[in-house]
Structures are given as C-alpha cells and as structure tokens.
C-alpha positions as CSV (number, residue, x, y, z in Angstrom):
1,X,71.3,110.4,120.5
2,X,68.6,109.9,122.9
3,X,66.2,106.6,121.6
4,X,63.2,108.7,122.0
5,X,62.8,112.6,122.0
6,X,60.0,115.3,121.2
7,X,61.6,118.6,119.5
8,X,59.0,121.5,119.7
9,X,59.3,124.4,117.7
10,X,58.6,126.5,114.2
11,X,60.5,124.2,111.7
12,X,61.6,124.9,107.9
13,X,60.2,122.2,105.9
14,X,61.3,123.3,102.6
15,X,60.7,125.8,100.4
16,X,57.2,125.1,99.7
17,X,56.3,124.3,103.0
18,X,58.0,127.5,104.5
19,X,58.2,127.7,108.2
20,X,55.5,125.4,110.3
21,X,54.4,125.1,114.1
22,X,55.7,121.7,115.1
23,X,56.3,118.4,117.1
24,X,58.9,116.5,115.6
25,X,59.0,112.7,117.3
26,X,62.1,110.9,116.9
27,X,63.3,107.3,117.4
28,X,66.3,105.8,117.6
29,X,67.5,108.7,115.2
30,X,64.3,108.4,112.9
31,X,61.8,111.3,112.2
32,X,58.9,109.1,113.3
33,X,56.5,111.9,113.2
34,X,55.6,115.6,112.3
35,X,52.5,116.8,114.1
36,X,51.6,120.7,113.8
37,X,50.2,122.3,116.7
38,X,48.7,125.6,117.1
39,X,51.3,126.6,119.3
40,X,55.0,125.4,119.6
41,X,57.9,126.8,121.7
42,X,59.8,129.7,120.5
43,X,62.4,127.7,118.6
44,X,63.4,127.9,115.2
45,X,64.4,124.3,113.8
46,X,66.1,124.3,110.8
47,X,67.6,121.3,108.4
48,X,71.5,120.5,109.1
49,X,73.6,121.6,106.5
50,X,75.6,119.6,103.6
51,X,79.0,121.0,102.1
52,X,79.0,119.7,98.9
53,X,82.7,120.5,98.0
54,X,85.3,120.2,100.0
55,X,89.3,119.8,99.7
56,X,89.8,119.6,104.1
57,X,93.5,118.4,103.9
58,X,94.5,121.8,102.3
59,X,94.1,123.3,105.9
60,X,97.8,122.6,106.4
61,X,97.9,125.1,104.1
62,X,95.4,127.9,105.6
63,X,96.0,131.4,104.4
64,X,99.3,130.5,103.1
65,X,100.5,134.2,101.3
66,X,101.2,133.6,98.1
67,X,100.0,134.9,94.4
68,X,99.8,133.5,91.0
69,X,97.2,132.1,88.9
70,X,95.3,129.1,89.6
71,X,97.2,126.9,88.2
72,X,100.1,127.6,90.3
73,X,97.9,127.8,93.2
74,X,95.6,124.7,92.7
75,X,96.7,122.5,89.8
76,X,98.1,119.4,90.3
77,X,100.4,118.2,89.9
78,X,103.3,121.1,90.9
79,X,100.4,124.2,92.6
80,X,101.6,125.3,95.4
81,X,98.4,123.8,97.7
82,X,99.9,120.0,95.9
83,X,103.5,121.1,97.2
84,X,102.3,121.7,101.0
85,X,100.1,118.8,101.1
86,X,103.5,116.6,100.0
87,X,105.1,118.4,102.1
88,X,103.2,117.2,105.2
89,X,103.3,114.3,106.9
90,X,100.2,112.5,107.9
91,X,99.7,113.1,111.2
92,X,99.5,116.9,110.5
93,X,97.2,116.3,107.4
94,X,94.5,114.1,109.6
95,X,94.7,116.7,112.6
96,X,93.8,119.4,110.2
97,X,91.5,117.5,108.9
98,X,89.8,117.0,112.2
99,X,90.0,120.2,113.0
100,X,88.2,121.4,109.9
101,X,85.8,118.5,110.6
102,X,85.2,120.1,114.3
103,X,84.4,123.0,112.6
104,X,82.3,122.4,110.4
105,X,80.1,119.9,113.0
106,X,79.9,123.0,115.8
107,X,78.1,124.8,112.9
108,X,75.4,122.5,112.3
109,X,77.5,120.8,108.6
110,X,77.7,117.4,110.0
111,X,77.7,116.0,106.5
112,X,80.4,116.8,103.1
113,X,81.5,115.2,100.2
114,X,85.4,115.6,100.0
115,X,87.9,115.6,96.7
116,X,90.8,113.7,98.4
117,X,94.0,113.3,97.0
118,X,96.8,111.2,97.4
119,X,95.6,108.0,96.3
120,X,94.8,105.2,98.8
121,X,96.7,106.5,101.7
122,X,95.0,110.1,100.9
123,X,91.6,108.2,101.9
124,X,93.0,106.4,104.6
125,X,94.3,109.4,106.0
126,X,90.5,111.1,106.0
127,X,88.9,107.8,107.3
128,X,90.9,107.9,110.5
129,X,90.4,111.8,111.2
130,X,86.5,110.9,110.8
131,X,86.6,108.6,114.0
132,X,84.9,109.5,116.8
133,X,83.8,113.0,115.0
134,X,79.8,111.9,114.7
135,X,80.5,113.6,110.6
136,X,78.9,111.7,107.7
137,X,81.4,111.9,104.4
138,X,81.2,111.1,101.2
139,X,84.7,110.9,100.4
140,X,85.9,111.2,96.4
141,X,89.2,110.0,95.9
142,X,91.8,110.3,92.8
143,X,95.1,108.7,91.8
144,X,94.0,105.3,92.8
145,X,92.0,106.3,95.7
146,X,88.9,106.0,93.8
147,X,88.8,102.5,94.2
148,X,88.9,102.6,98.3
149,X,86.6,105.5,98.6
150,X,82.6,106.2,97.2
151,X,84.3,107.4,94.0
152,X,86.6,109.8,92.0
153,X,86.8,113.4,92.6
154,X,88.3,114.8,89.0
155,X,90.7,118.5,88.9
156,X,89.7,118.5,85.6
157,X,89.1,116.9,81.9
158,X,92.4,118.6,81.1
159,X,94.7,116.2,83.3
160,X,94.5,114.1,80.1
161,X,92.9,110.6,79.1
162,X,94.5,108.6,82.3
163,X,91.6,110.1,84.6
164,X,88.7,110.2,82.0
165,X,89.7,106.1,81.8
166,X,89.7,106.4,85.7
167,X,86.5,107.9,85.8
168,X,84.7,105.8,82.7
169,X,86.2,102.4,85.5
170,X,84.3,104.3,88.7
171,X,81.7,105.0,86.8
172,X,80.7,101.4,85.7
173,X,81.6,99.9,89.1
174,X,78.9,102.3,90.5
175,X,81.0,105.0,92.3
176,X,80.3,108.6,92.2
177,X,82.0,110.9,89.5
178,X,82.6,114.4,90.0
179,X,84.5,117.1,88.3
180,X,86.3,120.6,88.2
181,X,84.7,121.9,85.3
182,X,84.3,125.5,84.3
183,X,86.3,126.8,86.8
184,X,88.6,129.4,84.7
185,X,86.9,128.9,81.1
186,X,83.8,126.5,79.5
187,X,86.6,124.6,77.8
188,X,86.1,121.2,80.3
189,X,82.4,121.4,81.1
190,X,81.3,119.6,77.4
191,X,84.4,117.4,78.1
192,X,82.9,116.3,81.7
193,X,79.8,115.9,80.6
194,X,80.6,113.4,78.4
195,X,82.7,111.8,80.6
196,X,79.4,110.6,82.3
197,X,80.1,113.4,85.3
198,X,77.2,112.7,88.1
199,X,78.3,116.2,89.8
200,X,80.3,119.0,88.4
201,X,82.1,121.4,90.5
202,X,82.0,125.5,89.7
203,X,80.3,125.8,86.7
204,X,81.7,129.2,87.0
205,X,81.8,130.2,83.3
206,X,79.1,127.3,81.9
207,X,77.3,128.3,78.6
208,X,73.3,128.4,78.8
209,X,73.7,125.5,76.3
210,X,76.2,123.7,79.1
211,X,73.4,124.4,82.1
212,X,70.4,123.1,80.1
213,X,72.9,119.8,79.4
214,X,72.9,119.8,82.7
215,X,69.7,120.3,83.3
216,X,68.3,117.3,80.6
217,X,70.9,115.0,81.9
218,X,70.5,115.2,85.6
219,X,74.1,116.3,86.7
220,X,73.9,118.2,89.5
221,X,75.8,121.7,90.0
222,X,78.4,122.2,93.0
223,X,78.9,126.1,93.6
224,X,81.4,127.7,95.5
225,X,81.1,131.2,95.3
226,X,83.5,132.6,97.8
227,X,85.6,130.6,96.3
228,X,85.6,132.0,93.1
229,X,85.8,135.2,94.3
230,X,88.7,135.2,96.1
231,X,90.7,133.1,93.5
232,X,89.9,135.7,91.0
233,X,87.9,133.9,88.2
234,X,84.5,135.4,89.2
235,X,83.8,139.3,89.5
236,X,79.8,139.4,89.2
237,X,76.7,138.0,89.5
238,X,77.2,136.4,86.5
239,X,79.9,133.8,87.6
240,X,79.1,130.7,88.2
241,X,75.5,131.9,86.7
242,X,73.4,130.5,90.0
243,X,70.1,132.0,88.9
244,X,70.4,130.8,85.3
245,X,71.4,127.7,86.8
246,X,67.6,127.7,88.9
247,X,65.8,129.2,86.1
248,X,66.8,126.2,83.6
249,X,65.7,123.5,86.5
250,X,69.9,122.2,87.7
251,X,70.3,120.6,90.6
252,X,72.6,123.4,92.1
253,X,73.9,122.6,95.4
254,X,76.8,124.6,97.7
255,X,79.9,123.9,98.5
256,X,83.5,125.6,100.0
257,X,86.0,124.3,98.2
258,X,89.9,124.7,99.7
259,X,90.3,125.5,103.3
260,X,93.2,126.9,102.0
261,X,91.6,129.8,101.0
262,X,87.9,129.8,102.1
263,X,86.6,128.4,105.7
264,X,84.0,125.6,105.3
265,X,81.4,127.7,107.0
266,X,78.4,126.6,105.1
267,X,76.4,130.1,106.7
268,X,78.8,132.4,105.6
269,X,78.8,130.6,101.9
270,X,74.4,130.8,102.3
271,X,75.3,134.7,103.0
272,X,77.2,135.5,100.2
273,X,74.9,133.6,98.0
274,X,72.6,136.0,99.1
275,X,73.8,139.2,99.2
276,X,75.9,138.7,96.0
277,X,73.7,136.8,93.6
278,X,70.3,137.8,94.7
279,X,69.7,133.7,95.7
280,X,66.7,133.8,98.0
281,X,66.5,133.1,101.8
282,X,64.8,129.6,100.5
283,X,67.2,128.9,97.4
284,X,70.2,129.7,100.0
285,X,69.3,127.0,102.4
286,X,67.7,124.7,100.3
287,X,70.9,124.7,98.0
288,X,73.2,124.5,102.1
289,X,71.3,121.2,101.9
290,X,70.3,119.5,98.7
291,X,73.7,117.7,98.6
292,X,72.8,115.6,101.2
293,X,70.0,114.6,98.9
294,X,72.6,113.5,95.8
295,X,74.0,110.7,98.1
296,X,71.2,109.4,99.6
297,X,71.0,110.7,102.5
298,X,68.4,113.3,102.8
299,X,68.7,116.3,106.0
300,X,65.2,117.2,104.6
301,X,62.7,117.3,107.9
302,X,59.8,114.6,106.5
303,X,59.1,111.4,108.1
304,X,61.0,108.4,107.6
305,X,64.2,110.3,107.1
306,X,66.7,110.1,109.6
307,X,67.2,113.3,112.1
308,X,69.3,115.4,110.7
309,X,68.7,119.1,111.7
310,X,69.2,121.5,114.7
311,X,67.3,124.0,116.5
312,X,68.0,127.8,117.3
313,X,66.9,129.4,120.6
314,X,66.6,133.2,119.2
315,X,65.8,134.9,122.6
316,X,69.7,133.7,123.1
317,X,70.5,136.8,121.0
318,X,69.2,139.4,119.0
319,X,67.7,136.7,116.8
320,X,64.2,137.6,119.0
321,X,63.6,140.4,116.8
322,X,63.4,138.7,113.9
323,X,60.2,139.0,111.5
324,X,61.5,135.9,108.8
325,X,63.1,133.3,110.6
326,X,64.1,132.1,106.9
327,X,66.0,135.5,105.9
328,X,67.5,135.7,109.2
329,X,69.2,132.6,109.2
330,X,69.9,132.8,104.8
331,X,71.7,135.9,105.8
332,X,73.3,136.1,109.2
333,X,73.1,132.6,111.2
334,X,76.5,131.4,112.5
335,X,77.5,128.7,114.8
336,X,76.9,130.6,118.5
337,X,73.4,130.9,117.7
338,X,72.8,127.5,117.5
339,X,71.2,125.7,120.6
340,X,71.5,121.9,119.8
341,X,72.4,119.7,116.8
342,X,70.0,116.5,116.4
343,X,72.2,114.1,113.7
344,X,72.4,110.3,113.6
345,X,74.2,108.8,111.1
C-alpha cells in the first residue's frame, strides 16, 4: 500500500451514518482522516468484507454429488466432506485453500475466521497457503490444533465431553471458542452456551429464550444462510431467525460455511440475506462486516482504524443508474464491479 493516499468518494460509514461525501487520508495503512466535502468524485467506497465462517479446505471437495443427511455429509468423524479431506494430501488441501483465499480477496473479503481441522498439521497446512495472499485469518483449530491457532472451532456439543474439556482449556488460556450449534435442532445451543461459547455458528433452529441468552451474554451469532438452505435444514424465513436475532440486540454476523457446498462469496450470501429474510441493505452489509469487529480488527471506515475497504467506480457498469448506492450493492454487487481494494493488515 502506498504510505500516503487521498481516496475521494461517497463512502458508507455505517448504518447510522448512511452514505457521506468524502476524503479519506490514509497513512501507512491508517485512516488518518475523514473530511466531508460538498463534492466528492463519483465513487462509491464501501467497508471490506469479513466471512465469519468458513471451512476453505473442503474445496477439494467442491460440488462433490452426493446425498444423505448431514451427518453423513458433514459430521466428523466418518461424513463424507471428513473422508475427502483424509483423502487428500497436503499440497492439494493448501492449493485449494489458496484458491478459495484468491477468491475471496478479488471480491473485496480479505479477512475470515476458519474452522480447521486436522489438528496441528490442519493449521499448518492453512498458515502456508496464507503467504504471500495479503488475507488476514483468524484461524480456529480442533483436535489439538487449538493450541497452535487463535482458538478452537467446535462441530458441536454432541462430539462428547473430550472437546467441551478442549474448549473449557482454550477458553482459560484466552483463545477464541466457537461452536456448531443449532444447526439441525436447538438440542446443542443451551449446551454451547454453557460451554463458555464466544461465537456460535447457525443458530438455525435457536429458541427466543436461546437468542436473548445470547443476547444478555454477549455471544455473537455466525449465520450462513445459503448454507442452510441448500443442506436442507432451513426452508423459510424463520431458519436461523435473523430478524429475531436483530430485534433481541445479537451480535449477528455472516458467514459461508463449506466450500463444499456454498462459494465464499460474501455478496451473494448479503443477497440472499436480503431477498430471503427481508435483512435490510444496511443490516446486510453491516452483518458482511461486523466479524471483523469480534477479533479486533475493525473494516469499519472511522479514524484510527486501519484501511480496510474498497471503492466502486459505478459508471464502469450499469451501477450509474443507481438511486441507493446501499441497496445496490446489499443486493447485486459482485467482484467485477469493484475498482480497487485498499487493505493493510
């Protein structure tokens, strides 16, 4: 990144803040200013993206045919996605991993947090497709990996007391604990709570008495709706319940999940967040980038934060005819609109 630049252009500053005319000064890859002018160029700028749940080794196993339920899809330790990945060697798991990584860093997701499995050499394995790729990961190991990574990334309660003991060890060395939880039934959300979860992933069948837990206790929500969808345990609105989720004050944040199943394209998840559960254009890309927030490192524009956002040059497209800059790119943004990433890490 260049040590000193001036992006010009209307930015999103949050959902409060809306869309403003602005200067943004940065310096050596620090928002050192944000100035609004009466009249900025005609460029949208727009806070990067964060993908809150990821599993990126499972593209070795992309669009795999197969049935069942998801158990034999996705539960370790004998699903079908656990098969492939010991299946494949590690050169093909980190290439795939890089390639998911490319992907997600062309459209403007330069930061995730990732449930790796395979212990210590399962985080190796994702530390050494990360070099040179300019991504920023939070990476959420299990089987041992937990203790070589920035903390353990549970399938779920139901594995047994091993990995709640696992988790209770991360959890008072100061690593990150996360969850499955919810997923096909409410049965493990209670479970993971009490567990000490700092994230729970899916949520997709939580009780209002499970959200406002939730909600008192400060555990944020990972959604992955196209996700659910397509492994068959959501069918409305009402799973995971995003708007009850708002309405009782969870941290909900987006995510995913397998690229086995789902491509990590953070704008097409926003979309469908829209269009099926009636999120707003704000509550879309607020929840695209609120994970960042979780781990301490904030794509909010404000001052003092480090640059971590990218701009859109509409009259590149049919973007120019837009009348809400915020809807537009809630509902139909995708990586060939964008015009430059600005991300220091």
């Amino acid at each position: 990144m260049d040590r000193e630049i001036v992006v010009s252009g209307r930015a999103y500053l949050g959902c409060e803040s809306g869309m403003r005319d602005v200067e943004i000064s940065v310096r050596d890859g620090i928002i050192e200013s944000i100035d609004e002018v009466d009249r900025a160029e005609d460029r949208w700028i727009f806070p990067c993206l964060f993908n809150s749940h990821t599993h990126l080794a499972d593209t070795v196993a992309m669009d795999v045919r197969a049935e069942g339920s998801l158990s034999d899809l996705v539960a370790p330790p004998g699903g079908l996605k656990h098969r492939i990945l010991a299946q494949s060697g590690r050169d093909i798991l980190a290439e795939g991993i890089r390639k998911s990584i490319s992907f997600m860093m062309s459209s403007a997701t330069p930061g995730f947090c990732d449930f790796r499995e395979g212990g210590v050499e399962g985080v190796s394995i994702l530390r050494s497709a990360l070099e040179g790729s300019g991504a920023d990961a939070v990476i959420l190991g299990r089987d041992g990996g937990e203790e070589v990574s920035d903390g353990i990334g549970v399938s779920s309660t139901k594995e047994g007391v091993d990995v709640l003991e696992r988790a209770a060890s991360t959890k008072k060395r100061g690593g990150f604990v996360a969850f499955h939880a919810g997923e096909k039934d409410d049965r493990d959300i209670d479970p993971a709570i009490d567990a000490g979860a700092d994230m729970l992933v899916h949520c997709t069948h939580a009780t209002d008495r499970q959200l406002k837990r939730c909600a008192d206790e400060g555990i944020s929500i990972a959604v992955c709706p196209r996700s659910n969808w397509i492994l068959g345990v959501a069918s409305g609105p009402e799973n995971p319940p995003v708007k009850k989720m708002i309405e009782y004050g969870c941290n909900v944040v987006l995510g995913t999940d397998n690229v086995m199943f789902v491509q990590p394209d953070m704008f097409q998840e926003m979309a469908f967040l829209s269009a099926v559960y009636g999120a707003s254009p704000e509550e879309a890309i607020d929840t695209a980038v609120a994970g960042s927030e979780i781990f301490g490192r904030s794509h909010c524009i404000e001052v003092k934060n480090k640059a971590a956002f990218y701009t859109v040059d509409p009259s590149r497209a049919n973007l120019s005819f837009s009348r809400d800059p915020v809807k537009t790119v809630a509902n139909r943004m995708n990586f060939s609109f964008i015009e430059r990433m600005y991300f220091m890490i």
